[in-house]
Short mmCIF file of the C-alpha atoms (twelve columns), coordinates in Angstrom:
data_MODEL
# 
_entry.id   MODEL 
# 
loop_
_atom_site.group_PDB 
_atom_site.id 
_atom_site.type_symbol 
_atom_site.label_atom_id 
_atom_site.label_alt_id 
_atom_site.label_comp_id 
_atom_site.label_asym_id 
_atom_site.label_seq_id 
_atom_site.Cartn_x 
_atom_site.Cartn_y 
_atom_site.Cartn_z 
_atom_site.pdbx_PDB_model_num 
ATOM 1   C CA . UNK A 1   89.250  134.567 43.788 1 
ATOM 2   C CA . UNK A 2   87.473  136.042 40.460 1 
ATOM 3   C CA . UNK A 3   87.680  135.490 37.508 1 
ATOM 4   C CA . UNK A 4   87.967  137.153 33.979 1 
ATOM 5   C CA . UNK A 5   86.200  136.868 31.122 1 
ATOM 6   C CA . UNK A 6   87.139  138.355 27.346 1 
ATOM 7   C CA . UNK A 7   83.934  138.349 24.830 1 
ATOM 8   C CA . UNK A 8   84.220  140.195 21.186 1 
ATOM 9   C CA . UNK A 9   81.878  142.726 20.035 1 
ATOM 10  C CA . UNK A 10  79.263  139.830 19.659 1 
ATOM 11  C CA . UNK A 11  79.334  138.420 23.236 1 
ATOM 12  C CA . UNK A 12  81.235  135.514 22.320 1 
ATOM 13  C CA . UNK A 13  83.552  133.727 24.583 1 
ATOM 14  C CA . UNK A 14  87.434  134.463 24.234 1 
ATOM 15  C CA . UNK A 15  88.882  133.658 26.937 1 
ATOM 16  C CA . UNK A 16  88.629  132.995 30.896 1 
ATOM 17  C CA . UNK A 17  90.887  132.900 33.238 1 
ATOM 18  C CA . UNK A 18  91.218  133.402 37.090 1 
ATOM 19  C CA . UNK A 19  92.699  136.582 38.430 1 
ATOM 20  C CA . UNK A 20  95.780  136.344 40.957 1 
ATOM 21  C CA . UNK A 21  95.236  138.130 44.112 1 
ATOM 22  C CA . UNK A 22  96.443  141.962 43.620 1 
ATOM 23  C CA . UNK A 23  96.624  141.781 39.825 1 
ATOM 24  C CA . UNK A 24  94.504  143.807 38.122 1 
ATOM 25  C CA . UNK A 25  91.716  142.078 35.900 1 
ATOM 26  C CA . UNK A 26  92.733  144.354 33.198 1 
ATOM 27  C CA . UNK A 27  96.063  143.323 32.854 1 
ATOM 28  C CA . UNK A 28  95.179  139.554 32.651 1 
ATOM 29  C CA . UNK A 29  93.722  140.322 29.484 1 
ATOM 30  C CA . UNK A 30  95.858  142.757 28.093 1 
ATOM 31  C CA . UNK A 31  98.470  139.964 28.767 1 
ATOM 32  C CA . UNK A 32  96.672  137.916 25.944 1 
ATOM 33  C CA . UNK A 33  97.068  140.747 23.544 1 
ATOM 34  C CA . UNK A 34  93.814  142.539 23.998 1 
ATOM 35  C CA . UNK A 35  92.461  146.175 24.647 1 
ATOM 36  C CA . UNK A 36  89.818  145.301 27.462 1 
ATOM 37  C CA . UNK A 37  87.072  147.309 28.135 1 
ATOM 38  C CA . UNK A 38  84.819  146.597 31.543 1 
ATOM 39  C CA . UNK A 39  81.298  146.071 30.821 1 
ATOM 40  C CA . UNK A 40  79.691  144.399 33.922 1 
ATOM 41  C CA . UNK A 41  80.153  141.098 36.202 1 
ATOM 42  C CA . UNK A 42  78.335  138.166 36.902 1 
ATOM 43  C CA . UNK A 43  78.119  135.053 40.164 1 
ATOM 44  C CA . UNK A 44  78.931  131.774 38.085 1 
ATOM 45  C CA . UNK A 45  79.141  128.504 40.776 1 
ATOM 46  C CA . UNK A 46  79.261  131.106 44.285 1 
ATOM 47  C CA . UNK A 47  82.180  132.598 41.838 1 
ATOM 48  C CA . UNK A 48  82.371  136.541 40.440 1 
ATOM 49  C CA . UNK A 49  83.299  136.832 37.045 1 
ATOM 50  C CA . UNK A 50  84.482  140.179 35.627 1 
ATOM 51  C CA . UNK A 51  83.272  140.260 31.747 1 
ATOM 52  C CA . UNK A 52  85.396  142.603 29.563 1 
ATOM 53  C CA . UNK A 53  84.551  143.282 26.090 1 
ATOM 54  C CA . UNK A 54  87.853  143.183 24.039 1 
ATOM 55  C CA . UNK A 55  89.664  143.930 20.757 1 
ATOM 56  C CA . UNK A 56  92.961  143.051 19.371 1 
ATOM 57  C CA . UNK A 57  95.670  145.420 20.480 1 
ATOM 58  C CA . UNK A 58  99.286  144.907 21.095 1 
ATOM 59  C CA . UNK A 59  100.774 142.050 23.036 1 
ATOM 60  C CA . UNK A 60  102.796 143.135 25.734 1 
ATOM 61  C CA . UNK A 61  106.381 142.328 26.221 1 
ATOM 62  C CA . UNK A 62  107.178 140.124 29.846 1 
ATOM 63  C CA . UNK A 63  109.967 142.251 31.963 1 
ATOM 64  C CA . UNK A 64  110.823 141.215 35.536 1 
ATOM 65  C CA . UNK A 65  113.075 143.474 37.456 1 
ATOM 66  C CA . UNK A 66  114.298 142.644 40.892 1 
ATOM 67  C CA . UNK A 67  115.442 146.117 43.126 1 
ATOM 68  C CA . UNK A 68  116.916 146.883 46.254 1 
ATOM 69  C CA . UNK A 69  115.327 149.561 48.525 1 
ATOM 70  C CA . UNK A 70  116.321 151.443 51.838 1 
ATOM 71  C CA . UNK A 71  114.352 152.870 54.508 1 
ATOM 72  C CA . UNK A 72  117.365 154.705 56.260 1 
ATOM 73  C CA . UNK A 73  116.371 156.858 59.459 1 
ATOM 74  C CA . UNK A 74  118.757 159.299 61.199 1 
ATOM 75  C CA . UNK A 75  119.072 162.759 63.168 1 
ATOM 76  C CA . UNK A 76  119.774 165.045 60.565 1 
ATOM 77  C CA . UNK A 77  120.449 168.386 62.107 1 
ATOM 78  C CA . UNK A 78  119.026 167.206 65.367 1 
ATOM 79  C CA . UNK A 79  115.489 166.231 63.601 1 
ATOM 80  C CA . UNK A 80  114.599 162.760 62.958 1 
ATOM 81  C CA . UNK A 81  114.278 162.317 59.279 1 
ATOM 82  C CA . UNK A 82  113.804 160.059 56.411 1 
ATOM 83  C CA . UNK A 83  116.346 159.480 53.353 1 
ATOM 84  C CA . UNK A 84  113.922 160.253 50.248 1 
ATOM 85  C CA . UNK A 85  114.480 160.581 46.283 1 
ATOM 86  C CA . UNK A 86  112.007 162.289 43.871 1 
ATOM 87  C CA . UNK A 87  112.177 160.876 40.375 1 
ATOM 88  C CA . UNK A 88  113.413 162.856 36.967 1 
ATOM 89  C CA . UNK A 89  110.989 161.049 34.402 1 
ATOM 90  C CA . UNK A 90  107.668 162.055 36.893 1 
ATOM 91  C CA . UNK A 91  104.757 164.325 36.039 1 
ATOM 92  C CA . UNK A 92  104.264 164.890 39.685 1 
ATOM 93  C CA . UNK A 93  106.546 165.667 42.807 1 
ATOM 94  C CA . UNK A 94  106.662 162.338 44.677 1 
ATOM 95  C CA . UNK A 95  109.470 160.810 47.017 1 
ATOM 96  C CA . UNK A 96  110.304 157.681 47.515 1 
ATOM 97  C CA . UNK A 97  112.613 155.623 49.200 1 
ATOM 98  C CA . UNK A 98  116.527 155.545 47.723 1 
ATOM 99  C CA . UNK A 99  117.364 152.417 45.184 1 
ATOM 100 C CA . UNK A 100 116.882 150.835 42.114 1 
ATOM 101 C CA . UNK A 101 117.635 147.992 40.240 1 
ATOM 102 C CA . UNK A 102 120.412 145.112 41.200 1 
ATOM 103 C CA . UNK A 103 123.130 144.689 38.659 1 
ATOM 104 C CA . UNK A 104 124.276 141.482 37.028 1 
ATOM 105 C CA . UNK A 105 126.007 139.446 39.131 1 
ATOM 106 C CA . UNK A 106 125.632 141.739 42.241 1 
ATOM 107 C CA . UNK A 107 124.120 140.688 45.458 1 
ATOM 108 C CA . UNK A 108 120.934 142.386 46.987 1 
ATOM 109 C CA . UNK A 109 123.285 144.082 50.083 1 
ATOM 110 C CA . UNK A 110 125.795 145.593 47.418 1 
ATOM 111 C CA . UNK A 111 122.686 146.804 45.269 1 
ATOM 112 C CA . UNK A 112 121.569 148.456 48.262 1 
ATOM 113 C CA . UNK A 113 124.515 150.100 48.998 1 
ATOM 114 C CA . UNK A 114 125.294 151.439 45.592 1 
ATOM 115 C CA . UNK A 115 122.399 152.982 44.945 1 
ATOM 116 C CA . UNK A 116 121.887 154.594 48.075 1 
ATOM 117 C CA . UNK A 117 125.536 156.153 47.468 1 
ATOM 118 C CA . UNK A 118 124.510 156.951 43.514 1 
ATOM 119 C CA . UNK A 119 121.079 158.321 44.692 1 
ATOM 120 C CA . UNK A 120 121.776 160.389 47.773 1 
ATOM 121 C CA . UNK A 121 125.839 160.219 49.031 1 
ATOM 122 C CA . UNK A 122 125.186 158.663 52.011 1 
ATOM 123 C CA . UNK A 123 126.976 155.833 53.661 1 
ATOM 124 C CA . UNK A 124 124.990 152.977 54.686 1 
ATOM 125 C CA . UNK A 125 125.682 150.226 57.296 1 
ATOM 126 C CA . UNK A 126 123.754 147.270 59.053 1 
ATOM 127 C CA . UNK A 127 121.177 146.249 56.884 1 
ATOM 128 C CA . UNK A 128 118.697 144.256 57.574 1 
ATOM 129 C CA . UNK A 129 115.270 142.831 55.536 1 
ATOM 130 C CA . UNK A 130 112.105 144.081 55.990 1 
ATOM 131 C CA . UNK A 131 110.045 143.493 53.536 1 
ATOM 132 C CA . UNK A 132 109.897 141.605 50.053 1 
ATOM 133 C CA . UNK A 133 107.394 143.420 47.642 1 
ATOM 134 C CA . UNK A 134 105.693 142.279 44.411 1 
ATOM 135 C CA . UNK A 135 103.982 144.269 41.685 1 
ATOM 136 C CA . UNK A 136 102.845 143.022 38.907 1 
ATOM 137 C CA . UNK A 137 101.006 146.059 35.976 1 
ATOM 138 C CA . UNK A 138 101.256 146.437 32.083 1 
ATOM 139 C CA . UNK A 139 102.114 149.810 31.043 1 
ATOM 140 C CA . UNK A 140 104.653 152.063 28.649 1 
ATOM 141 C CA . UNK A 141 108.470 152.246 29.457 1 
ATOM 142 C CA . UNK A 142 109.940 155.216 28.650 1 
ATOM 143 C CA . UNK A 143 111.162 153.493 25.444 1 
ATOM 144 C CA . UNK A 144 107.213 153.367 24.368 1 
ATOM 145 C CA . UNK A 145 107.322 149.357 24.554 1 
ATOM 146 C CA . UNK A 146 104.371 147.862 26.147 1 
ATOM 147 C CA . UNK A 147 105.280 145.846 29.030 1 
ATOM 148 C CA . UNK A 148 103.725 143.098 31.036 1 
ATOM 149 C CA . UNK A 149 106.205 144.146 33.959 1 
ATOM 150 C CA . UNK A 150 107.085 142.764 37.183 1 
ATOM 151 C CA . UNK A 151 108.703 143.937 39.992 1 
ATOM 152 C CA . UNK A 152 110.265 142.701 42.681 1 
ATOM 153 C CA . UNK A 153 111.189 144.688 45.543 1 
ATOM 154 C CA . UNK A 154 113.694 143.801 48.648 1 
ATOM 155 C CA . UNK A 155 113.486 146.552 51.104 1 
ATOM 156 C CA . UNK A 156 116.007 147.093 53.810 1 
ATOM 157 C CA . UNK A 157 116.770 148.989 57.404 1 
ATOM 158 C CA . UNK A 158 119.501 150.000 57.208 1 
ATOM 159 C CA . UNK A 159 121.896 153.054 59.733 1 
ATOM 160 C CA . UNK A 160 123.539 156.221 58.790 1 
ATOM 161 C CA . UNK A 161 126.313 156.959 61.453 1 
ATOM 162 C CA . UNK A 162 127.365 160.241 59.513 1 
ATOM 163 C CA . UNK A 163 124.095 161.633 57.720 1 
ATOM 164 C CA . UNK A 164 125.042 164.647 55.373 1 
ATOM 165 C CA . UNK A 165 123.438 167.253 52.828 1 
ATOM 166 C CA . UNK A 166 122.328 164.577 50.107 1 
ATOM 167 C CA . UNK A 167 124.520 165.040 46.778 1 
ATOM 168 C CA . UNK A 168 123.137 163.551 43.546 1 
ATOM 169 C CA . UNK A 169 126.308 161.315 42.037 1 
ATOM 170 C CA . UNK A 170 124.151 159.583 39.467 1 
ATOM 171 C CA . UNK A 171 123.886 162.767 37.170 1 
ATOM 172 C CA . UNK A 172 121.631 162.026 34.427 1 
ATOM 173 C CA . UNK A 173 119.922 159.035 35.962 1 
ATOM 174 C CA . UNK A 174 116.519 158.722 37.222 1 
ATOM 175 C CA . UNK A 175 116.929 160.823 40.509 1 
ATOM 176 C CA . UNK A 176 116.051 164.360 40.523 1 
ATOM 177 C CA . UNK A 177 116.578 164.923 44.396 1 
ATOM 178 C CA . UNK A 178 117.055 163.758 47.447 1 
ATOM 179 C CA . UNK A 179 116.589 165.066 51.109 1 
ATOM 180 C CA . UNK A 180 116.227 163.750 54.915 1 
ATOM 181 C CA . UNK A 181 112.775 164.849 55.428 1 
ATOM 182 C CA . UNK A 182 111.730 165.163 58.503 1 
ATOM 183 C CA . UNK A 183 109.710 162.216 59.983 1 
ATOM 184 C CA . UNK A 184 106.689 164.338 61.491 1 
ATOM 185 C CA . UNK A 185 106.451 165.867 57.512 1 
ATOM 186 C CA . UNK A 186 105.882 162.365 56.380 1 
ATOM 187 C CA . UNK A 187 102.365 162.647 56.668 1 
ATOM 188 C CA . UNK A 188 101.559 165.610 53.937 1 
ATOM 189 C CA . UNK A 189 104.587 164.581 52.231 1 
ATOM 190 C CA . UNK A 190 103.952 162.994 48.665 1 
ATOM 191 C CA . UNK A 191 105.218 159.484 48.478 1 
ATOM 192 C CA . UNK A 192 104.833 156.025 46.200 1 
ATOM 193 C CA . UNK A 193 101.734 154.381 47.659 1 
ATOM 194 C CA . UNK A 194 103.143 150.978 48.151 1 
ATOM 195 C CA . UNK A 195 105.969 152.596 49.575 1 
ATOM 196 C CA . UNK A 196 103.806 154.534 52.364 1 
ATOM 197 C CA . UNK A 197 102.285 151.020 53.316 1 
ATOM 198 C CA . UNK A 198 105.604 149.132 54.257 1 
ATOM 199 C CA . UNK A 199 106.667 152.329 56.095 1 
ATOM 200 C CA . UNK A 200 105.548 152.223 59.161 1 
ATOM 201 C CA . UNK A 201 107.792 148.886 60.095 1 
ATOM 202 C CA . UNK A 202 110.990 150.605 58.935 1 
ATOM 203 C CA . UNK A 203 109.774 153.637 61.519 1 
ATOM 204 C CA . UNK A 204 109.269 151.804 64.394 1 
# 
């Protein structure tokens, strides 16, 4: 494990701290308040540490959000395909798979569910886990509030006995399509990266 170092314009020591597996250094320090910029590394004890040279900048607000996910396969006009949703609020053109966040109060399944239903109009049965996904970044919400922001993501199998032509009942939310894409187009088809790594399980 590494570690990360913040020094001011004069080299001296701000802080240290180790850096959690899959977290970027960056965001360790930006954590603290600080506008990091990498300037070069060094082996303390067998042990790397990352040096950034820092300034004060805004401190991020903490915001953990826990999701539901779907990876729903089914023969949509006689092709196997993929349930996918492209996002409103992107710059680019990339699917991804159908939910969001769990309501108050609301169980995972029911999450699920809903937002499968909101996203896309299709009716989901049999779910079952797959895989339990953390991310951890700081970065602008669409409010403009700087966020130390953690997500949490449950992703589920789940059937589609009676696959139809995806409707859109969240109007005005954060879906701008949906589609069963065709499994053998998943390969040149633009998807979330951490999504693309988990896929392969739901596929089998």
């Amino acid at each position: 494990m590494a570690r990360v170092r913040a020094v001011d314009p004069q080299g001296e020591h701000l802080v240290e701290e180790e850096v959690p597996h899959g977290i970027d250094p960056a965001a360790v320090l930006q954590a603290h308040g600080f506008v990091p910029v990498w300037t070069g590394s060094e082996v303390v004890d067998g042990q790397v540490v990352l040096i950034y040279r820092v300034a004060p900048g805004e401190v991020p607000q903490p915001h953990q959000r826990l999701g539901a996910y779907a990876v729903v396969v089914a023969r949509y006009q006689g092709v196997r395909s993929l349930l996918l949703t492209t996002f409103a609020r992107s710059e680019r053109e990339v699917w991804g798979l159908p939910g969001g966040g769990q309501d108050p109060g609301e169980d995972l399944l029911e999450t699920t569910v809903r937002e499968v239903w909101e996203e896309t109009g299709q009716r989901i049965t049999a779910l079952a886990p797959q895989d339990l996904v953390s991310r951890h970044w700081t970065g602008r919400a669409p409010s403009g509030r700087l966020e130390d922001y953690h997500a949490i993501s449950a992703i589920y199998r789940a059937q589609c006995p009676n696959p139809v032509q995806p409707v859109i009942h969240d109007v005005g939310g954060s879906t701008a399509d949906a589609a069963w894409v065709p499994v053998a187009d998943l390969p040149s088809t633009p998807l979330l990266d951490w999504q693309r790594r988990i896929l392969p399980r739901g596929l089998r």
